[in-house]
N, C-alpha and C positions, 0 to 999 in steps of 0.2 A: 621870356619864352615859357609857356606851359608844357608841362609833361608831355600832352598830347598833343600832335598839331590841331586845328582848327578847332577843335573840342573846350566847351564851358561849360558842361554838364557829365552829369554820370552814362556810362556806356549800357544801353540796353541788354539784357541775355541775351547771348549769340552775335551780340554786336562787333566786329571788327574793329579794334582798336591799332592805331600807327602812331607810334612815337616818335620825336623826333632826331634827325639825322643826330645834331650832338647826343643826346642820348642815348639811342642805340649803338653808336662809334665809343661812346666811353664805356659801354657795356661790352660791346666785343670787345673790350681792350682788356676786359676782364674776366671775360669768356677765355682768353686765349693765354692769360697768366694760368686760369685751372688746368688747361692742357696741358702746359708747361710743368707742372708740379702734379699734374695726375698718373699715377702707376697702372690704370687699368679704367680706360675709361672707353662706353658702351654708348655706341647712339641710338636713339628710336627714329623711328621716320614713321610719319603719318600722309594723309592724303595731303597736305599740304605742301607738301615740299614736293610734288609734280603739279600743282595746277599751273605754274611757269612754261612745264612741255603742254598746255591743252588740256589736263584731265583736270575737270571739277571736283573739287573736294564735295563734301556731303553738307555738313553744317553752315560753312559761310552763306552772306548775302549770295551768292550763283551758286551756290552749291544745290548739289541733285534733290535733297529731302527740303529744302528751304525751298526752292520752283517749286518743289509738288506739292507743296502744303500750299501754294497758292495758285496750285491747278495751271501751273507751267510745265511745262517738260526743255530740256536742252538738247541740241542736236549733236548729236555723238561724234567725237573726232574723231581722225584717220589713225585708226592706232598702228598700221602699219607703216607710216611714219614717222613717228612720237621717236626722240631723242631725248636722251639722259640728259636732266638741267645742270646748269652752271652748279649748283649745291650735288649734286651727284658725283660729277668729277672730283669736286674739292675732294668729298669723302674716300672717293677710289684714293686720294695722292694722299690723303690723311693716313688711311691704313695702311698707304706702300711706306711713310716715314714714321710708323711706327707709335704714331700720336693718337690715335683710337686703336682697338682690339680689335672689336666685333660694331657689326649695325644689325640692329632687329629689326623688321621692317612689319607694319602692318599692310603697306600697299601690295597689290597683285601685279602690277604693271610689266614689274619685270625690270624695271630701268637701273635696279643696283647690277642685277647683270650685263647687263648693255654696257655699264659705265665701265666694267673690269672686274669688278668685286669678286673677289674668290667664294668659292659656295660654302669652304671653311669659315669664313669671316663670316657669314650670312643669315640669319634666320628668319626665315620670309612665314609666319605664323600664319596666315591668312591664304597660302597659298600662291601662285601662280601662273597668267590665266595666257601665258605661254607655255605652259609643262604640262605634260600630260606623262601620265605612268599607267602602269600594267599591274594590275593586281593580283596578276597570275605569277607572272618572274620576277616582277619589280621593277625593273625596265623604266628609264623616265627618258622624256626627250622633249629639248629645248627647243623649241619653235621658232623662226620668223614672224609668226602670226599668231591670233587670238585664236586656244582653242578652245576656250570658255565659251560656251552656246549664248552669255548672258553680253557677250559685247560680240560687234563683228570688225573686222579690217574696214571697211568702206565708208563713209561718213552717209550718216544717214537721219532724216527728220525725226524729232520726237522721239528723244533719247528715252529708254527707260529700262530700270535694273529692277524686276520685282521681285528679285531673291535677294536685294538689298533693301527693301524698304526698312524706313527706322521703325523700329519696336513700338507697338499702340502700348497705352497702358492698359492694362497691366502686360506685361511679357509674359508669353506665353513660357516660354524656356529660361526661364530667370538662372535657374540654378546654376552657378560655373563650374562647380567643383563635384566630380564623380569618385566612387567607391573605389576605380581603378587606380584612382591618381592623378587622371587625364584632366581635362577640360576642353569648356563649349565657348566658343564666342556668342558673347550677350553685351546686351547694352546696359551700362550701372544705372543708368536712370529710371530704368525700369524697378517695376515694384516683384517682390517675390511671388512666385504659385507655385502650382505644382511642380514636381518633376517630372516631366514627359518628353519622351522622345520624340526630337523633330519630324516633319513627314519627310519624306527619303525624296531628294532631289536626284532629275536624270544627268550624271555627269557623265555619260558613257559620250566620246567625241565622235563614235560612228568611224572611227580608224583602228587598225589590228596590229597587236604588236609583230615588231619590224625582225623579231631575233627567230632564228631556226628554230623551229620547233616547237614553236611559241602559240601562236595566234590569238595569244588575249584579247579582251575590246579594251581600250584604254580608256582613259576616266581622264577630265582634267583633275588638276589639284587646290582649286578654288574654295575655299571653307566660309560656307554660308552661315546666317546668324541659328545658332542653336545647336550647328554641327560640330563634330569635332576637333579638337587644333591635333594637327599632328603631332606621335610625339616626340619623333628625333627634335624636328625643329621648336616643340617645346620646352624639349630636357635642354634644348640648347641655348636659348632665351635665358633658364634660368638660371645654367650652370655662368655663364656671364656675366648675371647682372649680379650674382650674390660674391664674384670676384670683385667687381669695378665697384673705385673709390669715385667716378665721377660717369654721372650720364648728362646724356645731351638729348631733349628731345626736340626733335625737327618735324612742326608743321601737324601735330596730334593734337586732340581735344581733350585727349587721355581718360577718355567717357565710355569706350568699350574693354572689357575683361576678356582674355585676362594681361590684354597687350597694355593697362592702364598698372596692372600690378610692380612689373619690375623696375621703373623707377622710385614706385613707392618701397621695392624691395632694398635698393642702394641705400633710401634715407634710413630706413630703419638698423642696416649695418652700418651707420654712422659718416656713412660716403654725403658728397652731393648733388643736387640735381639742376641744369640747368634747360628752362624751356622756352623755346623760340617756340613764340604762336601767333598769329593775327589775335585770337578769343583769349578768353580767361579760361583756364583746368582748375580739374579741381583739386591740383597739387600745388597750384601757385603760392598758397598762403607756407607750403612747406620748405615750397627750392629755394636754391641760394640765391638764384638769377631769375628773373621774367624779361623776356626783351620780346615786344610788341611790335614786329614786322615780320617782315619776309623771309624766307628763310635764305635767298639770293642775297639778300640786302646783307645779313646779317652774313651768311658765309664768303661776300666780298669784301665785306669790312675784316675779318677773321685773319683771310689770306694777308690782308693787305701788314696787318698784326706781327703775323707769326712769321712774315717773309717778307721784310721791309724794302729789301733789294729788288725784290719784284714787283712790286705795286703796279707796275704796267703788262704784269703777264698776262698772256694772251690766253681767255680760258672761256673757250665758247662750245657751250652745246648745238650751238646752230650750225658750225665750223666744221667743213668733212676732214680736217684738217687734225681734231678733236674725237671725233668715235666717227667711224665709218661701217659701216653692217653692208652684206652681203650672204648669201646661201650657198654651201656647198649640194651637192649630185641629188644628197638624201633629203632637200631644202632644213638642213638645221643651221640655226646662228652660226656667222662666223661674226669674230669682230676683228676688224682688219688693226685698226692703232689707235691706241688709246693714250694721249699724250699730252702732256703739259708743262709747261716753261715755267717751272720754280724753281728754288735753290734749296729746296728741302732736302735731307738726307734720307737716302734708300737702303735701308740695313740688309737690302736683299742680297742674295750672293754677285750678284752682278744689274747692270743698269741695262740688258735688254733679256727678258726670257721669251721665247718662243715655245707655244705650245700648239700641236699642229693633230686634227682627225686622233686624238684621243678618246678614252673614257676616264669620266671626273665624277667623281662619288659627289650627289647633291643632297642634303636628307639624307643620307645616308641607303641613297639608290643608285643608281648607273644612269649617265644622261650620255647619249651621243652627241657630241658637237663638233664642231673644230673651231679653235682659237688661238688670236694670235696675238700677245700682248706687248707693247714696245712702252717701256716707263720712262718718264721724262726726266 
């Protein structure tokens, strides 16, 4: 049996490579001894590890910049009914037992919220194209729906993100790193220029903040290529990654800055890195692990690992059984139960918390929501 299935040549750039079942199964088997013996271990998540729920990643064969470069377009899913993938859940029951820290995410989606993820555990660098905040008070509020102008709720022809397009050469905003300390999301494959600042994108949602006294216009929180990364949720990214002796990246090309940094950050403090991708990064030649599939694939082989007793647990994102969403008066997220049948250990103070019409520091702002969490 070859490495590869079907494969008897070398893989094209951006090519899609899938290994086969035994080998990704002896690989996660060895994914799942690091977890075992890791003190502090960080996941990334990239677009990859949602195109399971519908959303296209960028680079693959379907992916948005790979159509367009062939003068395709794809039609835009319902993202008001996008549910948190089967690899989502895992993660939520990963960090209720205590076996990840923190997930960084580069996606906007939204779905490590959906799945349960604490917005402590969380740092969504890229933004959120459910949240929208106040500039004025600070104010942020979690949404049912897209309030990024750059997707809509409805499925509709001839998808297109032109505040996503990939970087021509040369990039125009190459530079990552500012005088403040901050940084821009840029693409590494780009060639260096000038430093100039992006053209100012309109992220006002055309909605007013909701708190007395208030009436700011609200912005979403979506960080376009050139713009800013936030920097709660940057300080937070890094204070994580320069802790963990072990990261995990799920479903990233690890080709945009500066969300490509902090696993290179782990290797450098002597930790390791392990990357689940369809593509080749350009960390491969450094991590400890490469495993060339899915990232389902790979975090149902994990479970099946790390919880042998359960190899037939029932863990379905499609399952209303599994995350159920609904809107309280003010339409913000509720999430009704988020639950899964393992035999994993819950260090928490108890195995059901409820949390109900609260406010929950996200970024280190105020989000209105109410939620309700039942742990498996």
């Amino acid at each position: 049996m070859t490495r590869y299935q079907l494969r008897s040549r070398a893989p094209k750039p951006g090519e899609e490579l899938e290994e086969s079942v035994d080998v990704v199964l002896e690989k996660a088997r060895q994914l799942a001894n690091m977890l075992r013996t890791s003190k502090y271990a960080v996941v990334y998540t990239g677009a990859g590890l949602s195109t399971a729920a519908g959303i296209p990643d960028f680079r693959g064969p379907s992916g948005v910049w790979t159509l367009r470069a062939k003068g395709r377009q794809l039609s835009e899913p319902d993202f008001s009914k996008v549910q948190p993938t089967f690899s989502h859940i895992v993660l939520k029951r990963l960090l209720d037992a205590g076996q990840i820290r923190h997930v960084v995410s580069q996606n906007i989606d939204g779905l490590h919220m959906r799945s349960g993820v604490p917005s402590e555990n969380l740092s969504e660098i890229h933004g959120n194209y459910c949240l929208e905040t106040c500039p004025k008070c600070k104010t942020a509020y979690f949404r049912p729906y897209a309030v990024w102008s750059g997707l809509s709720t409805t499925t509709q022809p001839g998808m297109s993100f032109p505040d996503l397009d990939e970087p021509s050469e040369p990039q125009r905003y190459r530079k990552q790193r500012r005088g403040d300390g901050g940084a821009r999301q840029v693409d590494v494959i780009s060639e260096d220029s000038a430093d100039e600042a992006p053209p100012p994108a309109n992220h006002q949602t055309g909605r007013i903040c909701e708190k007395e006294g208030c009436n700011g216009n609200l912005r979403d929180s979506v960080i376009l290529f050139g713009e800013d990364i936030p920097k709660q949720a940057l300080n937070s990214a890094v204070k994580h990654s320069q802790k963990a002796d072990l990261g995990l990246v799920l479903g990233s090309s690890l080709r945009v800055k500066p969300a490509c940094d902090f696993p290179a950050k782990i290797l450098g403090n002597g930790g390791r890195v392990v990357i689940v991708n369809l593509q080749k990064t350009p960390l491969d030649s450094r991590a400890s692990l490469v495993i060339h599939a899915t990232c389902d694939q790979v975090m149902q082989m994990l479970v099946e690992e790390l919880s042998p007793a359960s190899r037939s647990a029932d863990i379905s994102s499609s399952s209303s059984s599994s995350v159920v969403e609904t809107s309280n008066a003010n339409g913000d997220l509720k999430v009704e139960k988020v639950q899964m049948n393992l035999n994993w250990k819950n260090p928490g103070p108890s195995d059901e918390t409820k949390k109900t019409e609260k406010e929950e520091s996200i970024g280190g702002k105020i989000i209105m929501h109410a939620r309700k969490i039942t742990a498996g």
